[in-house]
KETI-47765 format. One line per 4 residues: number of its first residue (from 1); their letters; for each residue x, y, z of N, C-alpha, C, O. Coordinates in pm, whole numbers, padded with zeros to 5 digits. Layout:
% KETI-47765
NUM	a	X Y Z X Y Z X Y Z X Y Z  ...
***
This chain:
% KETI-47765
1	xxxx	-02169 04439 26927 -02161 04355 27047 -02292 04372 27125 -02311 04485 27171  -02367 04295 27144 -02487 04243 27246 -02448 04346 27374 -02339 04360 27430  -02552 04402 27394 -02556 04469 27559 -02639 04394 27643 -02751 04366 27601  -02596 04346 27781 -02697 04282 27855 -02818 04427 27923 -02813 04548 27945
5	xxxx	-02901 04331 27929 -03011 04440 27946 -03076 04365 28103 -03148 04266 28100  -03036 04430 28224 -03119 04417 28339 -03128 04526 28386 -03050 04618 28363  -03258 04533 28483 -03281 04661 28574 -03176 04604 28686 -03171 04704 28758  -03112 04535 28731 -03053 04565 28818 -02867 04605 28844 -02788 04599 28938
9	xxxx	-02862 04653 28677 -02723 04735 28692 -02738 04814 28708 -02644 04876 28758  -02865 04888 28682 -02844 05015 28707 -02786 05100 28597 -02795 05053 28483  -02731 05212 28610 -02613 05268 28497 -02501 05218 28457 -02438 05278 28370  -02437 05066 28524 -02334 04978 28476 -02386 04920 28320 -02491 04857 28304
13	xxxx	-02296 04952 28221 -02345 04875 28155 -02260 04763 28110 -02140 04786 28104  -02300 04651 28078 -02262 04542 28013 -02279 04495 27884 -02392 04499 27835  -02148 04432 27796 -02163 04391 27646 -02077 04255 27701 -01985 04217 27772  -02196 04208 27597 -02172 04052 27572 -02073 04005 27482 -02120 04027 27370
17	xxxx	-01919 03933 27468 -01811 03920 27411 -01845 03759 27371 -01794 03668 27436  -01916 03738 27282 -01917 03591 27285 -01801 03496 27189 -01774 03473 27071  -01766 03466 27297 -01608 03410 27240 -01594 03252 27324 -01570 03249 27444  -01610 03149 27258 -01526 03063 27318 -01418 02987 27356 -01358 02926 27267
21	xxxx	-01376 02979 27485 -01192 03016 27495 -01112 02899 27510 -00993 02909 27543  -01190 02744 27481 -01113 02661 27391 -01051 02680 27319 -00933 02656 27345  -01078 02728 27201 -01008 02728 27130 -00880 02810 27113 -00792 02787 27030  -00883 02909 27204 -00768 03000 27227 -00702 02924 27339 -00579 02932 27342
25	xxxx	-00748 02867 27411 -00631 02811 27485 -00564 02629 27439 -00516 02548 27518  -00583 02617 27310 -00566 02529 27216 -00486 02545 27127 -00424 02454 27073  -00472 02722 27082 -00403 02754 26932 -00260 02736 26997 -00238 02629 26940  -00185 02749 27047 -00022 02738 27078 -00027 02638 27140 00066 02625 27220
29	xxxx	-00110 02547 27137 -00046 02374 27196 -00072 02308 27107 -00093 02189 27131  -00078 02340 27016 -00127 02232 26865 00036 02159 26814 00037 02049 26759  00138 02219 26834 00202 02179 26747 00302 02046 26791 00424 02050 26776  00248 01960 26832 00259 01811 26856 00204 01707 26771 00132 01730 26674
33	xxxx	00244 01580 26815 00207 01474 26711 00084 01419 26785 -00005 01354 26729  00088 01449 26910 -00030 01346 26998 -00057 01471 27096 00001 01572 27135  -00183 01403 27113 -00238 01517 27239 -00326 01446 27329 -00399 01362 27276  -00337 01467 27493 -00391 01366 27569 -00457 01488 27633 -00393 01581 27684
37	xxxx	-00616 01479 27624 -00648 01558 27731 -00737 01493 27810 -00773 01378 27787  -00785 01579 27929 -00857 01470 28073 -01063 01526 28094 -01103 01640 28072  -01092 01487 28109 -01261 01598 28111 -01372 01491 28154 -01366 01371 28130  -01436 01533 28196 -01564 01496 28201 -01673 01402 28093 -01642 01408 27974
41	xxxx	-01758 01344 28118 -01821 01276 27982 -01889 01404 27912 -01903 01381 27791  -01918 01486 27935 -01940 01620 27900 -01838 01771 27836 -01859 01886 27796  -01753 01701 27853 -01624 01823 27865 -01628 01896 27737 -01637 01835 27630  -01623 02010 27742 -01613 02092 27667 -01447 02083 27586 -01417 02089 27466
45	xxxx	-01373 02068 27693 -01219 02061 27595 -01212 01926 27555 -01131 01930 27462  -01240 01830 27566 -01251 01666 27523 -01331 01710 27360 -01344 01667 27246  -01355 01789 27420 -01467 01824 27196 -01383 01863 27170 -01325 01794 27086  -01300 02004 27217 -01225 02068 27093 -01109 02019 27100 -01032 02050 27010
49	xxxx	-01069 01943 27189 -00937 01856 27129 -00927 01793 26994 -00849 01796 26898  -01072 01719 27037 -01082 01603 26914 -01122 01695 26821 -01091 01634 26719  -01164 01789 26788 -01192 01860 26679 -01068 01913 26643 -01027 01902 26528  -01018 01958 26715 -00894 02028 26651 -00768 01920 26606 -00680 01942 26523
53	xxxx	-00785 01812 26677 -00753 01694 26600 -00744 01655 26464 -00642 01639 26397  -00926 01632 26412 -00957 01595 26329 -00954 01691 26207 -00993 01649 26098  -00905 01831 26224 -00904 01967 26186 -00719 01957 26130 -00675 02002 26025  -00656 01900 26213 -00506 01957 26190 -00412 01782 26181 -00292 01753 26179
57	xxxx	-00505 01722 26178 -00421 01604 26172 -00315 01543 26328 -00203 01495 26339  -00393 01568 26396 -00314 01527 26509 -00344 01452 26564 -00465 01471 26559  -00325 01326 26652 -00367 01222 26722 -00412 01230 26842 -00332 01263 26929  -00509 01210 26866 -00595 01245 27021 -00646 01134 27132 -00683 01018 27114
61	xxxx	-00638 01188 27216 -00686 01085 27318 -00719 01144 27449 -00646 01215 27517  -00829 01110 27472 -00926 01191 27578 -00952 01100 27678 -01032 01010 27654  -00886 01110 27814 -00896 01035 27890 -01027 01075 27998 -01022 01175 28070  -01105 01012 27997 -01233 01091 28045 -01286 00987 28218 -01300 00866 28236
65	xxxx	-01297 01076 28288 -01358 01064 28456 -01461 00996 28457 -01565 01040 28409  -01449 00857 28519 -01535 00772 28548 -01532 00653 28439 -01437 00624 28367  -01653 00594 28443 -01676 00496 28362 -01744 00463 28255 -01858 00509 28251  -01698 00374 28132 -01760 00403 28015 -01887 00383 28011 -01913 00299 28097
69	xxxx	-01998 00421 27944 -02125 00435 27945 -02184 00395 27802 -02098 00439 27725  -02255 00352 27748 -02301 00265 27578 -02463 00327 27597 -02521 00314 27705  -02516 00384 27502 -02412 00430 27399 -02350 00588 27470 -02368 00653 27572  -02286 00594 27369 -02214 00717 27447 -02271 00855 27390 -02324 00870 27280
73	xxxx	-02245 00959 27496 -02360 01076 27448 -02254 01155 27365 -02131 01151 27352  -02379 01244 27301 -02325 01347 27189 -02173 01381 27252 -02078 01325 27198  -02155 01452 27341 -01995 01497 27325 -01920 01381 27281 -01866 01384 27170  -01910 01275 27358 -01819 01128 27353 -01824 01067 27145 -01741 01052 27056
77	xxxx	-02003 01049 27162 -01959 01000 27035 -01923 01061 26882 -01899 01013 26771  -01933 01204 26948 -01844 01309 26826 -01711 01300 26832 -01643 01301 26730  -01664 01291 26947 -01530 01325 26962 -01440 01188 26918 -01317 01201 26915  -01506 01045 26881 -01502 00951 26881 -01454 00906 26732 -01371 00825 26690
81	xxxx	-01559 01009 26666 -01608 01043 26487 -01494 01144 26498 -01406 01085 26437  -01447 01246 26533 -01318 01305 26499 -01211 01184 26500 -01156 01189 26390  -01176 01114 26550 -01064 01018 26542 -00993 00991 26702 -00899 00920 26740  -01084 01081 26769 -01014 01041 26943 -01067 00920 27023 -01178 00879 27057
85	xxxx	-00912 00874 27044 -00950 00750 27136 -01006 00793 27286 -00991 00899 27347  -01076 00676 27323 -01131 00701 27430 -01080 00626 27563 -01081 00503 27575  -01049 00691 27633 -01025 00574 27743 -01054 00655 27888 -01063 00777 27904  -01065 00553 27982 -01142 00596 28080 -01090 00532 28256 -01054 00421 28295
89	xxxx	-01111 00665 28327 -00956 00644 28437 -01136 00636 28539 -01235 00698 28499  -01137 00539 28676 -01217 00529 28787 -01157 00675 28836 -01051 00733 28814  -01276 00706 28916 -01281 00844 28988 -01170 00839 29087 -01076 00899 29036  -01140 00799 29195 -01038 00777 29289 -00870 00786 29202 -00775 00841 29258
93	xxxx	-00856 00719 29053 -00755 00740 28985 -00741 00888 28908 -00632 00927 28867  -00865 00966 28892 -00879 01019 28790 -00815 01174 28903 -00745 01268 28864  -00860 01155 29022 -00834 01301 29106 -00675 01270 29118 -00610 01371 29143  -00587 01136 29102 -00450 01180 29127 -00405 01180 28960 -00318 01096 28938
97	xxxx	-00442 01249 28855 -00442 01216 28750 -00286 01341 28735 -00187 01317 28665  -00303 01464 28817 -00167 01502 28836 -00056 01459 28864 00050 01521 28858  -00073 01337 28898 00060 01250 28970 00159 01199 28834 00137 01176 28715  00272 01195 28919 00349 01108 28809 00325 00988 28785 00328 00921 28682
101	xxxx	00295 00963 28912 00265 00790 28912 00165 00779 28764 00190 00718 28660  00044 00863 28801 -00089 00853 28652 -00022 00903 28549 -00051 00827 28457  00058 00991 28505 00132 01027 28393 00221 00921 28325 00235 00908 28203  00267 00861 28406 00410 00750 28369 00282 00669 28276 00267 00663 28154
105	xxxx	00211 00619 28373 00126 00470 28332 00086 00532 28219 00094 00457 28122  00023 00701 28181 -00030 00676 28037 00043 00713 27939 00008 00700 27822  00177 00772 27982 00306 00798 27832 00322 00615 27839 00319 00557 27731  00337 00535 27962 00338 00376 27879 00282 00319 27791 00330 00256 27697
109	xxxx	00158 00342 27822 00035 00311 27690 00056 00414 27578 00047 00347 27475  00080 00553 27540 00049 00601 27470 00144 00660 27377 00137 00694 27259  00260 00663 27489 00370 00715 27400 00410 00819 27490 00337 00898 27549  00587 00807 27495 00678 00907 27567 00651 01046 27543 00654 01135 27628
113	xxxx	00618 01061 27389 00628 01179 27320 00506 01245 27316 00473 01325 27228  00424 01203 27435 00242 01249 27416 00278 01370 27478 00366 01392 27561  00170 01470 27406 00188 01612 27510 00046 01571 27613 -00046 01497 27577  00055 01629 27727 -00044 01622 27786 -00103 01724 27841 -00023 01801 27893
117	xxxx	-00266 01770 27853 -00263 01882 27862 -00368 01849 28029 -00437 01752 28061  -00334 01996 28110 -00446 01968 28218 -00547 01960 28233 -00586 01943 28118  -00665 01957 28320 -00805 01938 28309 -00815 02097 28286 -00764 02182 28360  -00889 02121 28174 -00940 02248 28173 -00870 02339 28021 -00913 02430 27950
121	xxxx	-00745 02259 28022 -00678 02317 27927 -00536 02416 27956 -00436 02432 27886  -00581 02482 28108 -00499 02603 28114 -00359 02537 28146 -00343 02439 28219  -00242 02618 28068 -00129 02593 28087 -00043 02737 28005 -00094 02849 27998  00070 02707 27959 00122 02858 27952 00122 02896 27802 00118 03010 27755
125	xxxx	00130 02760 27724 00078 02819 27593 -00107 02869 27584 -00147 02955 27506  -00181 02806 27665 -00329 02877 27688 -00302 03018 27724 -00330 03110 27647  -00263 03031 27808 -00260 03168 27850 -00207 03280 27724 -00261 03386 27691  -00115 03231 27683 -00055 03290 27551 -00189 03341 27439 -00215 03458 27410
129	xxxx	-00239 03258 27404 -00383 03252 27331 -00486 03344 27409 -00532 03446 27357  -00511 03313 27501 -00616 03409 27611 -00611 03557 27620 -00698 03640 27644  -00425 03572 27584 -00409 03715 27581 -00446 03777 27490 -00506 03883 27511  -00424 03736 27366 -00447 03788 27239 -00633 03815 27276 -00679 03899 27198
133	xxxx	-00729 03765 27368 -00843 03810 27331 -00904 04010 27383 -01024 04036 27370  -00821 04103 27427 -00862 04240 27464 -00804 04288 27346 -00793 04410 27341  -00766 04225 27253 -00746 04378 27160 -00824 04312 27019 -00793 04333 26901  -00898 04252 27054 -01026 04205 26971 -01188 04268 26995 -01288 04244 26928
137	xxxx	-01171 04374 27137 -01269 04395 27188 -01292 04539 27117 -01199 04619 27104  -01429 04566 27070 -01404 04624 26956 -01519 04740 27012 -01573 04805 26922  -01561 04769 27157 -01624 04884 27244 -01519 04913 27346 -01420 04850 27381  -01579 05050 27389 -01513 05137 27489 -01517 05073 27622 -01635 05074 27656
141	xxxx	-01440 05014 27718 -01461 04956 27815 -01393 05002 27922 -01311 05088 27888  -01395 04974 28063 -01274 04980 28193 -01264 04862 28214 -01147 04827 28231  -01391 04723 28224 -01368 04612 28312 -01386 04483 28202 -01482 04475 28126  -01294 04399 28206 -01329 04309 28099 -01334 04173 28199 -01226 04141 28249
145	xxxx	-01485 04069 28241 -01542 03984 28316 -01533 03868 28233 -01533 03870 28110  -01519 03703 28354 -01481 03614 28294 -01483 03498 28383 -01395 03479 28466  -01603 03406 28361 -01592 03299 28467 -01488 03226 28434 -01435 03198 28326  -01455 03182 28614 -01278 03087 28646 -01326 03006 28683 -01419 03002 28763
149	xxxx	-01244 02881 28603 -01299 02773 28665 -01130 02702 28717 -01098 02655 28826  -01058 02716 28607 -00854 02654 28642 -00818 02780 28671 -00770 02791 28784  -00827 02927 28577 -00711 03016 28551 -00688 03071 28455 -00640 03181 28432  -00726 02984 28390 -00618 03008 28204 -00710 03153 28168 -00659 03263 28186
153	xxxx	-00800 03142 28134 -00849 03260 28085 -00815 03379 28145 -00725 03443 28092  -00868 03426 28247 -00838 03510 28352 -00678 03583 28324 -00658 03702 28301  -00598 03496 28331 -00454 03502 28338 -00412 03529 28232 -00306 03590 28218  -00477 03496 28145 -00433 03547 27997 -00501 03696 27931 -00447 03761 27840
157	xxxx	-00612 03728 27989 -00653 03810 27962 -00604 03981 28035 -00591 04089 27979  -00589 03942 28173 -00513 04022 28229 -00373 04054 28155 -00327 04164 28125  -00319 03924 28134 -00155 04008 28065 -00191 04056 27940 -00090 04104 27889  -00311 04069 27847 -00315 04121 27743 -00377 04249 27735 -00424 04277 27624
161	xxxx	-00391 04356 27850 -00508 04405 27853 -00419 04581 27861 -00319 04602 27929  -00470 04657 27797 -00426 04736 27779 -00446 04838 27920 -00551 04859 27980  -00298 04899 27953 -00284 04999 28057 -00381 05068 28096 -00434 05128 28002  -00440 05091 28223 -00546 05144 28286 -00681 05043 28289 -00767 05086 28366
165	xxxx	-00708 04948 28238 -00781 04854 28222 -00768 04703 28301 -00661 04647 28278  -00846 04639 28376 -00873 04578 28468 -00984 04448 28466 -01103 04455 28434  -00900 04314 28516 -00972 04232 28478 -01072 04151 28586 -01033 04160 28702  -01149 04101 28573 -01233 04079 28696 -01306 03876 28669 -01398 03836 28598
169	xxxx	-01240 03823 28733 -01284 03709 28765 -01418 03620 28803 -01441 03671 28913  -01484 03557 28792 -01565 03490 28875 -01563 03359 28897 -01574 03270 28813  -01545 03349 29033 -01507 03201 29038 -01600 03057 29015 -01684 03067 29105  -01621 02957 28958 -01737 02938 29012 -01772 02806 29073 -01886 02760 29072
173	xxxx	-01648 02736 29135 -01617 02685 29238 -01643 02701 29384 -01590 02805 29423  -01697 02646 29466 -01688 02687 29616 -01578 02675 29700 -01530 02564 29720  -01514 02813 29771 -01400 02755 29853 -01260 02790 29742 -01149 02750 29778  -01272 02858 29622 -01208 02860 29531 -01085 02960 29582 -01024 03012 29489
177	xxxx	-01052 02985 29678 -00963 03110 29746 -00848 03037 29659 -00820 03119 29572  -00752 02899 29636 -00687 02883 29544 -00663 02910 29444 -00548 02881 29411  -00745 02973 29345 -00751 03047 29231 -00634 03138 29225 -00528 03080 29201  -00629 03233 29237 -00584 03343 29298 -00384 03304 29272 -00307 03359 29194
181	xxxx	-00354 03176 29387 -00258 03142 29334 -00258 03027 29179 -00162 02957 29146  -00311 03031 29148 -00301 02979 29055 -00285 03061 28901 -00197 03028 28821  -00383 03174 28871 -00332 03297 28801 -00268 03318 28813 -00216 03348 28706  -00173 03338 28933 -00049 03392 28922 00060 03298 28835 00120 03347 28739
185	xxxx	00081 03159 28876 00129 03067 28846 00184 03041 28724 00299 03015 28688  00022 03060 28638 00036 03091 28529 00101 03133 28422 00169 03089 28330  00042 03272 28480 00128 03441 28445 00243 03396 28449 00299 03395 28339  00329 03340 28572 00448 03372 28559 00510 03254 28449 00612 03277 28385
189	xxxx	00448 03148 28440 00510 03027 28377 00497 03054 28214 00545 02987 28123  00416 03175 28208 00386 03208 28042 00481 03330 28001 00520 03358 27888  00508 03393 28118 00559 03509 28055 00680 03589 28179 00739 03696 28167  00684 03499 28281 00808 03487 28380 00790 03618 28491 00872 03635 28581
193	xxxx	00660 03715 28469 00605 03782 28570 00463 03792 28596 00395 03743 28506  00398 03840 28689 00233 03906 28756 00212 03957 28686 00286 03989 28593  00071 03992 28709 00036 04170 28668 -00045 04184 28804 -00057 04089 28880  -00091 04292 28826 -00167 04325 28943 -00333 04397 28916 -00390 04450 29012
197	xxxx	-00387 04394 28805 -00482 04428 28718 -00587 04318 28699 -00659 04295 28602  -00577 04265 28802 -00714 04115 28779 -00752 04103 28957 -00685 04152 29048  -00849 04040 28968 -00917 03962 29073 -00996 03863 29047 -01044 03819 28942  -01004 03823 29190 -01135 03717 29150 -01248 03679 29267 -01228 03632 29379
201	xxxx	-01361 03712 29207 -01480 03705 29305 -01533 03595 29335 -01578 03527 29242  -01543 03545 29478 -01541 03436 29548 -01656 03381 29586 -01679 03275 29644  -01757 03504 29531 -01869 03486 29663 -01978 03470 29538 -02095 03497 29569  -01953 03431 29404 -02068 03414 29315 -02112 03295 29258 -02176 03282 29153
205	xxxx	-02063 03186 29358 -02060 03006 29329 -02199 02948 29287 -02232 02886 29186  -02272 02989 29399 -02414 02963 29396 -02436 02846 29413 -02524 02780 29359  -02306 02789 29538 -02323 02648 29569 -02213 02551 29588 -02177 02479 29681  -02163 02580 29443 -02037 02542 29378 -02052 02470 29245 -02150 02478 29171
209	xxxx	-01954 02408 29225 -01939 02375 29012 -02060 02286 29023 -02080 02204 29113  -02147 02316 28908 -02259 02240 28846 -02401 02270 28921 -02516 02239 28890  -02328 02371 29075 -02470 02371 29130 -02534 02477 29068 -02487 02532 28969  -02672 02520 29137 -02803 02614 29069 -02901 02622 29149 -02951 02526 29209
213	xxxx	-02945 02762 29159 -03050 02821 29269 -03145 02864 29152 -03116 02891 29035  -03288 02863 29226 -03366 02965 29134 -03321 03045 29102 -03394 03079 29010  -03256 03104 29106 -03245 03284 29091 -03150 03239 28982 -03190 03256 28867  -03060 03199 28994 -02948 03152 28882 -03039 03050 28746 -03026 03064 28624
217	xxxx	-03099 02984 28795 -03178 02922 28663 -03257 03006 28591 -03237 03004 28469  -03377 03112 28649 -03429 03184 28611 -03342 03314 28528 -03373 03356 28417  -03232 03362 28608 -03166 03421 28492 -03112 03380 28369 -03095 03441 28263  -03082 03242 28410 -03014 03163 28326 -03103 03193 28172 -03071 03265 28078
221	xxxx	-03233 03104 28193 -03326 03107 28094 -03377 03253 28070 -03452 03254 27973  -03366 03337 28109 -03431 03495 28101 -03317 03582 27968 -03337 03667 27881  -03183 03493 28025 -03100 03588 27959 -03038 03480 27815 -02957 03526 27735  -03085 03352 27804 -03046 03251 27710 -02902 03242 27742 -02834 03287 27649
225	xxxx	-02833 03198 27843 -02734 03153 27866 -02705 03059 27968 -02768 03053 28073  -02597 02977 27933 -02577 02859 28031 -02555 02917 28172 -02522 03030 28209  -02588 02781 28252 -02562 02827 28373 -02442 02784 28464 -02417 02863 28555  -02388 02705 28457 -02188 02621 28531 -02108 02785 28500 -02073 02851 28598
229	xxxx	-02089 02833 28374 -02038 02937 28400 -02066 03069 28427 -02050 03138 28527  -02140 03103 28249 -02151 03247 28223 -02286 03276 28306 -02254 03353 28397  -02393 03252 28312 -02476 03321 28437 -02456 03331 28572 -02528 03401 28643  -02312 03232 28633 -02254 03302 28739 -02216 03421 28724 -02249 03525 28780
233	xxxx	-02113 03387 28607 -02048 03560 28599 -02148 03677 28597 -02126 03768 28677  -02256 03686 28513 -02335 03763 28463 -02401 03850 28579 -02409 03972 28593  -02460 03705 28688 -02533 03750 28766 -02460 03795 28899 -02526 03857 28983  -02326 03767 28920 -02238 03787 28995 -02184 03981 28956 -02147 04070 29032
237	xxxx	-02201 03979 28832 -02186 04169 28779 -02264 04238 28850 -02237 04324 28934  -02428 04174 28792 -02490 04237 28856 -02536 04239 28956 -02640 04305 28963  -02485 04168 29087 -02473 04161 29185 -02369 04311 29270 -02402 04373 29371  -02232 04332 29174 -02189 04401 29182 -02242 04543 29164 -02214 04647 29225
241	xxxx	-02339 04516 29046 -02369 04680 29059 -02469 04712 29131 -02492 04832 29144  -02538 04632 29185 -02608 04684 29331 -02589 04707 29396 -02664 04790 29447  -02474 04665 29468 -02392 04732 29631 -02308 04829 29546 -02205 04844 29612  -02300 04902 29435 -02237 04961 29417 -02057 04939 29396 -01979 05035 29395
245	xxxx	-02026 04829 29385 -01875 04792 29348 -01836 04828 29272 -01722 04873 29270  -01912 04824 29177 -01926 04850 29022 -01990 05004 29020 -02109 05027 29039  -01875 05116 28992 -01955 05243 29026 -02092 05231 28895 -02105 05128 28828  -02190 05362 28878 -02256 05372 28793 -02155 05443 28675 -02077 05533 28706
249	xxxx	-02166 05397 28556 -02145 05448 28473 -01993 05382 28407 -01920 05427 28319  -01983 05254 28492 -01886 05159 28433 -01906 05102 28307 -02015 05133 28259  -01840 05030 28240 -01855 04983 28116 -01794 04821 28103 -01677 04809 28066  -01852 04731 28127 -01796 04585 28127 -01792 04528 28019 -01898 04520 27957
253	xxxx	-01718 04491 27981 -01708 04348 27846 -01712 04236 27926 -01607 04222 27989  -01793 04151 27946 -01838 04000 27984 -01803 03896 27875 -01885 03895 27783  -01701 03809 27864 -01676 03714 27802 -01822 03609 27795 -01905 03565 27875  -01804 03603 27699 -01926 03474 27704 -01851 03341 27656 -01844 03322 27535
257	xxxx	-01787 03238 27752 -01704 03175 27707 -01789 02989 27693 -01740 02877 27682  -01905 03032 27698 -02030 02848 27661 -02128 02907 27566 -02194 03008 27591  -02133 02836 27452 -02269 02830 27419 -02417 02809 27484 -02424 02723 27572  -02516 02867 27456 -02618 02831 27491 -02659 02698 27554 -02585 02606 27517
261	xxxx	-02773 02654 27653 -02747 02521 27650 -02864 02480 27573 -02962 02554 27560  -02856 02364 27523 -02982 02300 27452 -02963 02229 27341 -02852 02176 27346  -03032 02197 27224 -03028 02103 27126 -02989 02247 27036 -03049 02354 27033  -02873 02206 26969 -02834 02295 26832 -02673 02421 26889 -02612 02498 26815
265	xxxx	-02654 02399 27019 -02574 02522 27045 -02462 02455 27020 -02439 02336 27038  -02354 02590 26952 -02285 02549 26858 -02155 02684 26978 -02179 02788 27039  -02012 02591 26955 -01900 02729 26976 -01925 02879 26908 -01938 02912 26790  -01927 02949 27024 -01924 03055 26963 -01749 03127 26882 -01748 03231 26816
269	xxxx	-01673 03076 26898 -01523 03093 26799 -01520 02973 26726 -01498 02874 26795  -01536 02954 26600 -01517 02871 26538 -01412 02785 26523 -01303 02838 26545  -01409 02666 26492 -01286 02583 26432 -01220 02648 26351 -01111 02684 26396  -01242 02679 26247 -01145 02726 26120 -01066 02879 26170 -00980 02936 26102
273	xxxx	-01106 02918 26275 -01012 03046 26313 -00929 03013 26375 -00845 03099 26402  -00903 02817 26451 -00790 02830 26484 -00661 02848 26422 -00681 02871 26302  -00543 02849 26447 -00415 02852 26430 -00309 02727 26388 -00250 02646 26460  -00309 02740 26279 -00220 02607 26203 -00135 02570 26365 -00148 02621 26476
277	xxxx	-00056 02469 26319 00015 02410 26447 00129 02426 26449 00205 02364 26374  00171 02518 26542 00306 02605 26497 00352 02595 26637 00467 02632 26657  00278 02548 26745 00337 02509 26869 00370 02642 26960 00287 02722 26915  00439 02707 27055 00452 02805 27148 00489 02943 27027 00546 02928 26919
281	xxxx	00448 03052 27075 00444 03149 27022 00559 03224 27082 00654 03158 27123  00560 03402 27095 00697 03436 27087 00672 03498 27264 00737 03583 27324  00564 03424 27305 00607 03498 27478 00552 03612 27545 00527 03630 27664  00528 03724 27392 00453 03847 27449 00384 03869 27464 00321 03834 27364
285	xx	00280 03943 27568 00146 03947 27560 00102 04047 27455 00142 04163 27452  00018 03993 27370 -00056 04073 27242 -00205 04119 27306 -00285 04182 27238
***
């Protein structure tokens, strides 16, 4: 496992977990005939839907924010070439996309029997998947780190995490104090209780979603990692181990949950490790 290397942890050290957590919060919702998910023209889960689609035989449809655009960029027109339909909700429709009202209208078009999943992915079979990722971690650790953007990860990782061990959030939303209930939410809807072994740090936005300061770009490119998530988190650690939050001589596992950004970056968890489609699992955290 990769150790991050800055002078400003200090004696904290950090290993790089590069795992991407699509696909774990994908393996226990597979086992449907149709799948509707919501994202960005960019979205990271709008790919691995349609991949895991085109992977397991399932019917997809990616309802994507805003308006259609010709030609359409790499995410759209891959996901297009997997076999997912495309369709596309105006912004003002797309924020009540929780509503029943927006749900009814697209089981009309699409079918009663569509599963639908939230923006982001997280729901309680995600979380199920998320857990299974701490006993994959294959160094000595106390703190296992993880940019939040819904929940799902966070929440899943905490209920999987072995006694005395502690999970640590970064939000990277502005104003994200909602979070918080929302892990819980989770937790309980996956596995019917809390845990009290997670947080989440509020103060490492750097703006809020999509924004970027020098300091965050420059690490960004210093350390070859994207910047929306994992160089919040990263730089948000080591933020921590300067005021000392983070005593010296801690040991972090940092999820690395984006590929690199640029021409050629590829998931770091592959397709073929997902999980045939066997639908909700047995409940426990692994």
């Amino acid at each position: 496992m990769e150790e991050l290397l800055d002078p400003g942890l200090g004696q904290v050290r950090v290993f790089l977990m590069r795992d991407d957590n699509k696909p774990r919060k994908l393996k226990h919702n597979l086992g449907h005939r149709r799948i509707l998910a919501f994202g960005g023209a960019w979205s990271n889960l709008i790919a691995a839907v349609a991949e895991a689609g085109r992977r397991h035989g399932i019917e997809t449809i990616g309802v994507i924010r805003g308006e259609e655009h010709l030609p359409l960029n790499p995410v759209l027109a891959r996901a297009r070439e997997c076999g997912m339909t495309l369709t596309y909700l105006d912004r003002a429709t797309y924020r009540r996309k929780h509503t029943e009202e927006v749900r009814a209208a697209l089981r009309a078009r699409f079918g009663e029997d569509i599963a639908i999943l939230p923006e982001g992915g997280s729901n309680a079979a995600a979380v199920r998947g998320c857990a299974e990722l701490p006993a994959e971690i294959g160094v000595p650790y106390d703190v296992v780190c993880c940019p939040v953007g819904t929940g799902g990860t966070l929440a899943g990782i905490a209920a999987g995490l072995p006694e005395g061990k502690r999970a640590l959030g970064f939000a990277v939303l502005k104003g994200a104090g909602f979070l918080e209930g929302e892990v819980a939410r989770l937790q309980r809807e996956a596995y019917g209780r809390t845990w009290s072994n997670w947080s989440i740090d509020l103060d490492h936005h750097f703006g809020g979603y999509a924004r970027t300061t020098p300091e965050l770009t420059e690490f960004a490119a210093r350390h070859g990692v994207e910047r929306v998530y994992v160089a919040k988190m990263l730089l948000g650690v080591v933020g921590l181990a300067r005021r000392g939050v983070l005593a010296p001589g801690t040991r972090v596992v940092a999820v690395v949950t984006s590929p690199p950004e640029g021409p050629g970056a590829q998931l770091s968890t592959p397709v073929a490790a997902w999980a045939a489609p066997t639908g909700f699992d047995s409940g426990e955290p692994r």
